[in-house]
N, C-alpha and C positions, 0 to 999 in steps of 0.2 A: 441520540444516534445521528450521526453525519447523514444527510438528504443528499448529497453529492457526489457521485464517484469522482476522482483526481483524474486528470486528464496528464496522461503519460506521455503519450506520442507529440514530438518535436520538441521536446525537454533538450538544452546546451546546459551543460553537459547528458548525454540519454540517462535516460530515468536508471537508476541502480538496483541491484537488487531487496534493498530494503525501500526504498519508494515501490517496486511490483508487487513484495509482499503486504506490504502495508495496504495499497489498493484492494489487492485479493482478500483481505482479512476485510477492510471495507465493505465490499461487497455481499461477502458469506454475514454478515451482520446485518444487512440491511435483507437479503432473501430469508433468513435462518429466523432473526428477531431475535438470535441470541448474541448479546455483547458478550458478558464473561463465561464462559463455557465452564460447564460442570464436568469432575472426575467422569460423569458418565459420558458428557458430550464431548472432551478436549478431543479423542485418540479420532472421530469420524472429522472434527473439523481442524484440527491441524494436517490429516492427508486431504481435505479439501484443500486447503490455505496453499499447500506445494502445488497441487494440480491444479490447480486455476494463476498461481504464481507461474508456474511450469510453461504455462499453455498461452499466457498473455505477454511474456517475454517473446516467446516463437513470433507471435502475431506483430509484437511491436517491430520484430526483424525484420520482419517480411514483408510487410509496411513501405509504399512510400514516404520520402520526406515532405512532410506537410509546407505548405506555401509560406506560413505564417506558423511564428511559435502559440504557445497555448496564452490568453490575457492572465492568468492565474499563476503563481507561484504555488509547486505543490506544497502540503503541508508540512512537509521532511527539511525543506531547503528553508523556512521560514525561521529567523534569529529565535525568536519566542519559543517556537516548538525545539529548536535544538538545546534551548537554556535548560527548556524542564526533561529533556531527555537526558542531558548530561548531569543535572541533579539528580533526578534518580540512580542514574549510574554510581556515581559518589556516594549517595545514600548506602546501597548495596554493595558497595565494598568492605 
C-alpha cells in the first residue's frame, strides 16, 4: 500500500479528474486497509471514492495558488505508470 497521499494542488496542467480520483481511492485504502474491495465492500467504497473525489476537487478550487509547484510528479502524469495503464487497456480490448 502507497504511505503517501499525491499532492494535487499547483499541478500545470491542474490535477484531472482521474489524478483526484485516484488520490481519493488512495486515501480510502490507506484509512479502510482495504486495497481490493470485495462484492460486499465495492457498493460503500465506490460512493466513498466519488464523495471524497467530489469534495477534494471543490477544495482544490477554492484553494489558493500555491507559491511553488509540488517537487513530485503525480503518479498519473509519470511515462512508466501511463505504459502499464495503456497495457492493460489493450489487454482488455
Amino acid at each position: 500500500m502507497c504511505r503517501n497521499i499525491t499532492i494535487l494542488r499547483g499541478l500545470e496542467p491542474a490535477a484531472n479528474d482521474d489524478e483526484v480520483e485516484a488520490a481519493a481511492i488512495q486515501y480510502l485504502r490507506k484509512v479502510t486497509g482495504i486495497t481490493h474491495p470485495t462484492e460486499r465492500t465495492r457498493e460503500a467504497f465506490d460512493r466513498a471514492v466519488a464523495e471524497i473525489a467530489h469534495i477534494t476537487q471543490h477544495l482544490l478550487d477554492d484553494l489558493p495558488d500555491r507559491k511553488q509547484p509540488p517537487k513530485t510528479v503525480p503518479p498519473l502524469r509519470r511515462p512508466e505508470v501511463q505504459a502499464r495503464i495503456a497495457a492493460r487497456e489493450a489487454a482488455a480490448s
